[in-house]
C-alpha positions as CSV (number, residue, x, y, z in Angstrom):
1,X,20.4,37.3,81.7
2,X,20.6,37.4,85.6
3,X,23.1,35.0,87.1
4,X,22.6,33.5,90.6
5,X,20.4,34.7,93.1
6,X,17.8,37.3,91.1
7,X,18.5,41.0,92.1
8,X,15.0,42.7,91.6
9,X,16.5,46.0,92.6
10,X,18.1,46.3,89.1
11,X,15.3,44.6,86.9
12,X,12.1,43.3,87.9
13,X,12.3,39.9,87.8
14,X,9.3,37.9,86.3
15,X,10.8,34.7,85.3
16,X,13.6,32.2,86.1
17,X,15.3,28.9,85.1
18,X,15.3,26.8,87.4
19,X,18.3,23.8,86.1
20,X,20.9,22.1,87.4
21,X,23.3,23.9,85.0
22,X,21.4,26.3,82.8
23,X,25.0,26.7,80.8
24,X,23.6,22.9,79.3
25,X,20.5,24.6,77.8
26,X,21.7,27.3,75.8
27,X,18.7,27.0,73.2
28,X,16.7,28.0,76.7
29,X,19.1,31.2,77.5
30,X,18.4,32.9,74.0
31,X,14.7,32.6,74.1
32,X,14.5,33.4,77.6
33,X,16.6,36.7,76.2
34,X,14.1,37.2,73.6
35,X,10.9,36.8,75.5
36,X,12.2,38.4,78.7
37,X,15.0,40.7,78.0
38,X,16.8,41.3,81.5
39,X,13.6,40.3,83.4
40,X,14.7,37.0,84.2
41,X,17.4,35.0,86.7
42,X,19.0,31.5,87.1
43,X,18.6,29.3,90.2
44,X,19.6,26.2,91.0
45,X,17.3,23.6,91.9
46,X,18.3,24.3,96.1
47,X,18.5,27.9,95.2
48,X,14.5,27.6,93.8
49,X,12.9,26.3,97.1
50,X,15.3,28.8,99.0
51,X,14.2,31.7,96.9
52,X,10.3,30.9,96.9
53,X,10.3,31.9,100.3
54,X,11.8,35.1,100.3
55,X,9.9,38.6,99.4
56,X,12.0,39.1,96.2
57,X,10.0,36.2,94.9
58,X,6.7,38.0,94.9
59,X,7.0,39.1,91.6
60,X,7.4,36.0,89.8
61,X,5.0,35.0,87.7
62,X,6.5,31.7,86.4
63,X,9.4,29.5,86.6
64,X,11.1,27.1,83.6
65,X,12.2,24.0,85.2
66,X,14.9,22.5,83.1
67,X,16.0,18.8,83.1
68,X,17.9,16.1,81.2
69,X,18.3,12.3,81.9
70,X,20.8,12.9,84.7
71,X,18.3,14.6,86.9
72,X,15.9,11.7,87.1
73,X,17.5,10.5,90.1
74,X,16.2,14.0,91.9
75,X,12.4,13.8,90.9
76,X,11.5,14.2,94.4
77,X,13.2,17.1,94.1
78,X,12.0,18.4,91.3
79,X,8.3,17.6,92.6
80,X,8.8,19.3,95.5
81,X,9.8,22.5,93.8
82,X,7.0,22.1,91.2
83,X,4.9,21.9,94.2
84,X,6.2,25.2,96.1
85,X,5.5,27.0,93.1
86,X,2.3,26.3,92.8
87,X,1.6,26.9,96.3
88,X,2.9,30.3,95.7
89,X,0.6,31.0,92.8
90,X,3.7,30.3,90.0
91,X,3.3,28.9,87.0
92,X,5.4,26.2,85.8
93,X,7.1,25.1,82.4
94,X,8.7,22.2,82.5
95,X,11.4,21.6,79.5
96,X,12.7,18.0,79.4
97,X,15.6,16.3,77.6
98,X,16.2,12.7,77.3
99,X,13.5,12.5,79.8
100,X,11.4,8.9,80.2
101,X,7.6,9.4,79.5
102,X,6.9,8.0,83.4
103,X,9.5,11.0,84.7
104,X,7.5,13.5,82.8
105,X,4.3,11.6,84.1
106,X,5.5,12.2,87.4
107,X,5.9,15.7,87.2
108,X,3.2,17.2,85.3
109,X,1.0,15.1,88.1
110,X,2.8,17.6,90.0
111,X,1.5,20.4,88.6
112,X,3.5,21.4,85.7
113,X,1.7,23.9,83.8
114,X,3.3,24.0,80.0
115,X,5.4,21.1,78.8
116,X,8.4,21.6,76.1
117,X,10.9,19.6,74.8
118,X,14.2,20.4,74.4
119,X,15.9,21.2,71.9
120,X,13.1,23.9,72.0
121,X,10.8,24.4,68.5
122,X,11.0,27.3,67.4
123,X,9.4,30.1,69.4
124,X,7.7,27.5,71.6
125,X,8.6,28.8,74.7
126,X,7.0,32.1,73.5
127,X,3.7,30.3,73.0
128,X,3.7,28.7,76.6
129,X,4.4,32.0,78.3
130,X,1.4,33.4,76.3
131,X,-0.5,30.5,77.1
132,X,0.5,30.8,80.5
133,X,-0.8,34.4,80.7
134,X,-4.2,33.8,79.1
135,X,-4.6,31.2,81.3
136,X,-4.6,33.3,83.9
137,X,-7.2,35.1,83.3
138,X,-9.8,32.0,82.7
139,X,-11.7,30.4,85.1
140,X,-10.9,26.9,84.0
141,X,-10.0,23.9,85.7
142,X,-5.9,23.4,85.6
143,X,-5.2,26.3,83.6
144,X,-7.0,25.0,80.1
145,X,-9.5,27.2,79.0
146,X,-13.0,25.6,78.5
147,X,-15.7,26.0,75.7
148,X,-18.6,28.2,75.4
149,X,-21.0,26.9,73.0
150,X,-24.3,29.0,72.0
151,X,-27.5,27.1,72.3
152,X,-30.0,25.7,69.3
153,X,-26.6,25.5,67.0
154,X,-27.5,22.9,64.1
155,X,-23.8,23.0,62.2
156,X,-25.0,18.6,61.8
157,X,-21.2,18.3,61.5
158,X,-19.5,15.3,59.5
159,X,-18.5,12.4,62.2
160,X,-15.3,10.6,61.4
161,X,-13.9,7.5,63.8
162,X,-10.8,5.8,64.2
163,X,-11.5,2.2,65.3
164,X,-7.7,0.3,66.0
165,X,-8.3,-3.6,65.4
166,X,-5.5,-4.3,67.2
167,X,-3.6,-2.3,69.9
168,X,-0.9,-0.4,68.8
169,X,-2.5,0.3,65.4
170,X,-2.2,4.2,65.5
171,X,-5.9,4.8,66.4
172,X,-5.2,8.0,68.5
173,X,-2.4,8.8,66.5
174,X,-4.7,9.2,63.3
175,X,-7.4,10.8,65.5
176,X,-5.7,13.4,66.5
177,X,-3.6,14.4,64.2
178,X,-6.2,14.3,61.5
179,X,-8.2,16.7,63.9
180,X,-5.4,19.1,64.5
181,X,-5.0,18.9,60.2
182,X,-8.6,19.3,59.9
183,X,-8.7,22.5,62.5
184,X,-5.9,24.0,60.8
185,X,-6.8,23.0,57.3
186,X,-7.4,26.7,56.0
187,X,-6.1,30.2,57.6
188,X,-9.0,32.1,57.1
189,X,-12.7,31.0,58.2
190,X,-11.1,27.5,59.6
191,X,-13.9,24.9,60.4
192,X,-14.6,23.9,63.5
193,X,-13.5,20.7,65.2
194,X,-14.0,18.5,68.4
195,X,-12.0,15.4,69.3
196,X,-13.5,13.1,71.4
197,X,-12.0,9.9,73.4
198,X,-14.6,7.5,73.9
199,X,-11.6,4.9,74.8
200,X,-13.6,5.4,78.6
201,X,-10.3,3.3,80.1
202,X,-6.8,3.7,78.7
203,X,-7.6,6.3,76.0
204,X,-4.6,8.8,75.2
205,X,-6.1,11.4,73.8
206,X,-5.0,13.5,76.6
207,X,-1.7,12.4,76.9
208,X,-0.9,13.3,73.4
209,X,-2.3,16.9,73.4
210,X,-0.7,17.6,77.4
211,X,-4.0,18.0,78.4
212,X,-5.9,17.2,81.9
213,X,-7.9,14.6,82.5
214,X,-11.1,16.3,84.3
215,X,-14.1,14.8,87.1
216,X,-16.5,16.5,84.8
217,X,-16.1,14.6,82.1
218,X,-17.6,11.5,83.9
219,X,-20.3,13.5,85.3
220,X,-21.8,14.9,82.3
221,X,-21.7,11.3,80.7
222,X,-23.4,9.8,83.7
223,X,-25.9,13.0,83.5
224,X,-26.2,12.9,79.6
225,X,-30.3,13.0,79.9
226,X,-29.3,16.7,80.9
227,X,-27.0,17.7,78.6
228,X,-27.2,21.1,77.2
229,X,-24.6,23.2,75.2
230,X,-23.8,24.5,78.7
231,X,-23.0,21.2,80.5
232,X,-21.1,19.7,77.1
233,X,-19.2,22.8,76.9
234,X,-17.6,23.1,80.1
235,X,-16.4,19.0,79.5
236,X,-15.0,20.4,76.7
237,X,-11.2,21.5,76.5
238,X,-9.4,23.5,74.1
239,X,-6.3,22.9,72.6
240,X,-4.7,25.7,71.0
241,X,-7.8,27.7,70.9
242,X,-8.2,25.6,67.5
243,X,-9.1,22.3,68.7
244,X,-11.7,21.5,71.8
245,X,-11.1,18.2,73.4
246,X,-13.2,15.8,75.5
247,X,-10.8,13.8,76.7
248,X,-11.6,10.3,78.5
249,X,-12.7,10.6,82.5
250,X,-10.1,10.5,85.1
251,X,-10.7,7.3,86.9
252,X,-10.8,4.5,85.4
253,X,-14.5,3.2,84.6
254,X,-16.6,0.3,83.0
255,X,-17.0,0.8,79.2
256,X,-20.6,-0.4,79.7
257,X,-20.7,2.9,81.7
258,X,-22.8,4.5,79.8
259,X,-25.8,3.3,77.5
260,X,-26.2,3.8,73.6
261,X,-28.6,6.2,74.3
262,X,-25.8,8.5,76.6
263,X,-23.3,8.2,73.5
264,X,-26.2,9.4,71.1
265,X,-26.9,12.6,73.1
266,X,-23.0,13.3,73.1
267,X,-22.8,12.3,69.0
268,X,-25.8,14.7,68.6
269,X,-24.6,17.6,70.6
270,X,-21.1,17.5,69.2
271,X,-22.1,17.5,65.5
272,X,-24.9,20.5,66.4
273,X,-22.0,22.7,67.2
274,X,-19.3,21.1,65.6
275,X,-17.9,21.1,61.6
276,X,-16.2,17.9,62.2
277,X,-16.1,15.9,64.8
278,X,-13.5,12.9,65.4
279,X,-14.1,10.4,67.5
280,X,-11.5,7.6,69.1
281,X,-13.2,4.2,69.9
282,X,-11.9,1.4,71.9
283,X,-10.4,-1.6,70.5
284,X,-13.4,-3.3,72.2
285,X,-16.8,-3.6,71.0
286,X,-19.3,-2.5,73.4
287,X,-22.9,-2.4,72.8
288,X,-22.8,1.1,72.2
289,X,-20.6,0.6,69.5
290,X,-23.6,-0.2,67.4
291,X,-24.3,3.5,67.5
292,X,-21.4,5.5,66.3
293,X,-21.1,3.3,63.7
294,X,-24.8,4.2,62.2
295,X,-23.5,7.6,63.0
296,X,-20.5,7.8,61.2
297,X,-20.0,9.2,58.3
298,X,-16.7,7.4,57.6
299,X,-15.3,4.7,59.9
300,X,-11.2,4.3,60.3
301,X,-10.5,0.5,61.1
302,X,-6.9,0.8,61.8
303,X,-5.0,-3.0,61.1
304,X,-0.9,-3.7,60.5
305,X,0.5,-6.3,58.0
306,X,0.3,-9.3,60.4
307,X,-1.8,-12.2,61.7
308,X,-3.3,-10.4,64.9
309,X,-4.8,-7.4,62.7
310,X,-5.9,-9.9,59.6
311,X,-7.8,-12.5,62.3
312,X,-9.7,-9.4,63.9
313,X,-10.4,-7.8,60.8
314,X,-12.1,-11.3,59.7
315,X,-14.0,-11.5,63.1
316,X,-15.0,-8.0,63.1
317,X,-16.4,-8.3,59.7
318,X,-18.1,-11.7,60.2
319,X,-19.8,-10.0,63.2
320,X,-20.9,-7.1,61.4
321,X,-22.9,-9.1,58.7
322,X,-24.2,-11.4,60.7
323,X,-25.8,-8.7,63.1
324,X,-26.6,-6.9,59.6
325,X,-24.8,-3.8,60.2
326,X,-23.3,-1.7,57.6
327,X,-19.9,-3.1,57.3
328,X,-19.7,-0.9,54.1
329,X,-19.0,2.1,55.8
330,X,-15.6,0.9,57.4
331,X,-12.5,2.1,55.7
332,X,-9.6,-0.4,56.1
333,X,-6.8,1.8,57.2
334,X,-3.1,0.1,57.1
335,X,-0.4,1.7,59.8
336,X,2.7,1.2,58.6
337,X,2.3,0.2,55.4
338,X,5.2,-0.6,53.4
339,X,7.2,1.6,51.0
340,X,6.9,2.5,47.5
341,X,9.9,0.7,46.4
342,X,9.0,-2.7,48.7
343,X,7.5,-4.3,46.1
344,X,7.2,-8.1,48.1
345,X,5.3,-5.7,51.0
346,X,2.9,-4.0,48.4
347,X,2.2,-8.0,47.3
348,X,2.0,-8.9,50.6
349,X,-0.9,-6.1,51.0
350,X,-2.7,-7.1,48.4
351,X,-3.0,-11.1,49.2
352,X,-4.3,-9.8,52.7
353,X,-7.0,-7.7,51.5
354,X,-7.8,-10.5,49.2
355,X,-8.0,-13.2,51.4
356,X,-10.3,-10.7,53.9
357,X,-12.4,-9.8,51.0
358,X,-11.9,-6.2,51.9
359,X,-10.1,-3.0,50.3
360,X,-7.7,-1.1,52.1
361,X,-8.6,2.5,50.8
362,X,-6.0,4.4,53.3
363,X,-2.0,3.5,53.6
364,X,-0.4,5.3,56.2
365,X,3.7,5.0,56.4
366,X,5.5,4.5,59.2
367,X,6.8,7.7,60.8
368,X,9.4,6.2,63.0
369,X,10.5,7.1,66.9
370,X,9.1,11.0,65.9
371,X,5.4,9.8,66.0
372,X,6.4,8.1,69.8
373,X,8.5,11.0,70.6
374,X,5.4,13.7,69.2
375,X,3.0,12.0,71.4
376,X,5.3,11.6,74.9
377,X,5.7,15.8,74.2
378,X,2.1,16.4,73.7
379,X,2.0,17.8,70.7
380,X,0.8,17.5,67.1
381,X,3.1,15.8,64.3
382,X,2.5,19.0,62.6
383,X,3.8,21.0,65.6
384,X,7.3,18.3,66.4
385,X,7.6,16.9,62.9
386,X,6.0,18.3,60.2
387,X,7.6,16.9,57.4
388,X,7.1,13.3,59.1
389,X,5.6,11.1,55.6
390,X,3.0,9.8,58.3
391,X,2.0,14.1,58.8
392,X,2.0,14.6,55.3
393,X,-0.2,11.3,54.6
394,X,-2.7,12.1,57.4
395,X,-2.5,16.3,56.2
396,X,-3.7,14.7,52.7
397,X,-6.2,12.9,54.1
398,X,-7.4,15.5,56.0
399,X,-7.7,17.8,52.6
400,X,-9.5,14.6,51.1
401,X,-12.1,14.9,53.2
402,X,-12.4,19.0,53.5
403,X,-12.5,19.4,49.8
404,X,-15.5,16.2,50.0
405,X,-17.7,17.8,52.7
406,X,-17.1,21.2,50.5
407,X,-18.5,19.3,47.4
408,X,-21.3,17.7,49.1
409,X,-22.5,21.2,50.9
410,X,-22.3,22.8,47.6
411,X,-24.4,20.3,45.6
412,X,-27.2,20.1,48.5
């Protein structure tokens, strides 16, 4: 490790921290040393902006900017060197501790390239410097590679929604993680998968994979009477290079934006090149609604043991037979169901799916603060808690479901 100002006459420098005291992120020293070798220095966060400017600096190609709770205070700060190194044509991974999810907001608006959480995961700064260095080399928008589909695909892929009754009821949590299960569900020959977030408004799904929200997104759903596996595949991003994304548009826009018809097109395009494909609704009901649910092949409706969840649920299905839609195909869903050993909650699930004359066919456990915690770093349960009961439920599920669409193909 170089201390203080880099000295590129001894060592090429490529890299540096960038902290107030590096000395407090010793996990970030060793596998700085392993990635790097010598080929790295230290700055300050002064230091950084001083540096940037100098001809030593050319040959950086990225910078790790590491903070704790104590440095929220100097966000401007922080910004400001984010934003010099961007100017400059450095990448940035930022590596957060104790960190509010509005701080780290703040800064990837910024520009931050790579996210990571400190304490590191194991050999996760490795995979965002090789991230960073593929990204490099592709012409996408904010440094996440896009998709290139082939045209006149017909894989007619299996659709599977998450619908939360209620907010708060783990919609995109389920969504996504079941996707990343599902895309890494075998090691060899691995189906294919794309995650969409039809939640046009508030939806997540970006937020809880670190990825961008982009302008094209809203243009090819406004345009949808054009769509072609071009046009869908540059909306699309890819997480991973396992999972491919379309996240919800950038602005904020009417959920009555788009027509039945425009959600159709993107259902059908989707499943033509897709082996699965997830989609997250909106708690609303929108008069597209109508049309994932004919598409779906199962439908998620996500409730919790409590009034709010059990009153929707009720309403939802009243509407649904009275408009004669196939309320059969919804599988009740319960977040946070209670534990083996609570016996008065398993009683208490039973009178509630009696009283709604439904059956609740999926009980998900409650994964505690490293389901919030997961999301806020961008990353799959299986990635920052893979032995979370919630993972393992939603990693069973996820077999469930391969090992059903195996059976199916096999039979046709």
């Amino acid at each position: 490790m170089s201390s203080g100002m880099p000295q590129p006459e001894t060592n090429p420098i490529v890299a540096c921290t960038v902290s107030r005291d590096v000395q407090n992120f010793d996990l970030l020293i060793e596998d700085m040393e392993t990635a790097l070798g010598e080929s790295w220095g230290d700055l300050g966060f002064a230091e950084a902006l001083a540096f940037f400017s100098q001809p030593e600096a050319e040959t950086l190609e990225f910078i790790a900017l590491a903070i704790d709770g104590e440095d929220e205070d100097n966000l401007v700060l922080m910004g400001e060197i984010i934003s010099q190194a961007k100017a400059r044509h450095i990448s940035v991974i930022l590596i957060a501790e104790d960190v509010t999810p509005a701080a780290l907001h703040q800064l990837l608006r910024k520009g931050a390239d790579e996210f990571v959480p400190y304490p590191l995961p194991e050999r996760e700064l490795q995979s965002a410097i090789e991230r960073l260095k593929k990204d490099t080399h592709a012409p996408s928008e904010a440094g996440h590679a896009t998709t290139r589909l082939s045209s006149g695909a017909s894989k007619e892929g299996a659709l599977l929604v998450t619908h939360g009754l209620a907010g708060g009821c783990g919609s995109t949590t389920l969504a996504v993680n079941l996707a990343w299960e599902l895309a890494n569900i075998t090691k060899e020959n691995a189906p294919s998968v794309c995650l969409i977030d039809l939640d046009l408004q508030f939806g997540a799904v970006s937020t809880y994979l670190d990825l961008p929200r982009r302008e094209v997104v809203f243009e090819m759903l406004s345009d949808s009477e054009n769509l072609d596996a071009e046009m869908f595949g540059q909306a699309l991003l890819s997480y991973e290079d396992k999972l491919h994304v379309l996240t919800s548009p950038a602005d904020l826009v009417p959920l009555d934006v788009i027509t039945p018809e425009d959600v159709q097109r993107v259902i059908d395009m989707a499943r033509a090149h897709f082996d699965y494909v997830v989609i997250d609704m909106p708690t609303a009901l929108m008069h597209w609604s109508e049309t994932v649910l004919q598409a779906a092949h199962v439908y998620f409706a996500l409730i919790e043991l409590d009034m709010r969840s059990a009153q929707n649920a009720l309403r939802l299905k009243r509407a649904l037979q009275s408009e004669d839609l196939p309320f059969n195909k919804l599988r009740f869903a319960l977040n946070k169901a209670p534990k083996f050993t609570d016996l008065s909650g398993k009683s208490r699930v039973k009178r509630m799916a009696e009283s709604l004359g439904i059956s609740i066919d999926l009980q998900l456990p409650d994964g505690g603060k490293p389901v919030v915690q997961g999301a806020d770093h961008g990353l799959p349960l299986a990635s920052s808690a893979s032995k979370n009961p919630l993972r393992k439920e939603i990693a069973k599920l996820a077999q469930s479901l391969h090992e059903l669409g195996r059976n199916e193909a096999q039979a046709a």
